[in-house]
C-alpha positions as CSV (number, residue, x, y, z in Angstrom):
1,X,100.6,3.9,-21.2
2,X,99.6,2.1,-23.9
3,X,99.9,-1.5,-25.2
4,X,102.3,-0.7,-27.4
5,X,104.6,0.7,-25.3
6,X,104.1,-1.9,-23.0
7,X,105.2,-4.5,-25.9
8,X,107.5,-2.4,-27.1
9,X,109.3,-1.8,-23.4
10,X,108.9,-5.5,-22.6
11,X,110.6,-6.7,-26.1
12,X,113.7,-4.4,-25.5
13,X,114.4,-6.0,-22.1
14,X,114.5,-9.3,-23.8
15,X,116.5,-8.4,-26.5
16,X,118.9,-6.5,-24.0
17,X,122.5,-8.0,-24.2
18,X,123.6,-8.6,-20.9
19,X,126.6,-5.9,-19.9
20,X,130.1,-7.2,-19.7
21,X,129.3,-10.2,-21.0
22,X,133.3,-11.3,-21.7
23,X,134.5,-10.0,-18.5
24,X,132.4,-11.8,-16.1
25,X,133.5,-14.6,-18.3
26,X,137.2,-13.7,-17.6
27,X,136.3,-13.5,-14.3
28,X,134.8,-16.6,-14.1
29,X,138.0,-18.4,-15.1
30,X,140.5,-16.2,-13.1
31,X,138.1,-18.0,-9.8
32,X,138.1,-21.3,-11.4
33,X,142.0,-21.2,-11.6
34,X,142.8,-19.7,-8.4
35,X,141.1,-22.2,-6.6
36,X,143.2,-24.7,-8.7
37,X,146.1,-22.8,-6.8
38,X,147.3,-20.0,-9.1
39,X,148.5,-16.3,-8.3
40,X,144.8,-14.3,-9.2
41,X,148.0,-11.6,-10.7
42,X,149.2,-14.3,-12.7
43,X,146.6,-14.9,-14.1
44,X,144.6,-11.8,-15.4
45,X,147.9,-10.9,-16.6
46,X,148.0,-13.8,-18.6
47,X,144.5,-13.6,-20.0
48,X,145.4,-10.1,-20.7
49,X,149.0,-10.4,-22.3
50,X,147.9,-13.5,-24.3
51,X,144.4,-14.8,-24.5
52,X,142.5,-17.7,-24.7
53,X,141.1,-19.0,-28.4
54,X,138.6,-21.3,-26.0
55,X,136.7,-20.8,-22.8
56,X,139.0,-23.9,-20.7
57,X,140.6,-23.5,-17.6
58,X,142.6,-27.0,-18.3
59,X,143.7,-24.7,-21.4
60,X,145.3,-22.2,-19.2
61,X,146.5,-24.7,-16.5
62,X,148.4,-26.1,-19.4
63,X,149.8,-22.8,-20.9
64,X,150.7,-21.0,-17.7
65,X,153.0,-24.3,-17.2
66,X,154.8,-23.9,-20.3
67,X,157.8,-21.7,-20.2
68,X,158.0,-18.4,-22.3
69,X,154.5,-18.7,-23.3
């Protein structure tokens, strides 16, 4: 090979996105709040049925407490 492949193979790994970026995000959260002592079913479905506009477990703590949220 030569040194432009090399530096051209090297720069696309860098600039590679990392894959399921969101989910292990979502998953992430789902751990965080199950150790705070919710259902893990109750809350993917939540995250699924109606989102998060910010990345904050106290955020869903609050608004899995709330009824017909």
């Amino acid at each position: 090979m030569d040194i432009n492949n090399l530096m051209k193979n090297k720069m696309q790994q860098m600039m590679k996105l990392p894959e399921n970026f969101f989910m292990a995000r979502k998953v992430f959260m789902i751990n965080h709040l199950v150790q705070r002592g919710w259902n893990q079913q109750q809350v993917q479905a939540f995250l699924d049925n109606v989102g998060v506009p910010d990345e904050d477990p106290d955020l869903v703590d609050y608004q899995m407490r709330v009824p017909g949220f």
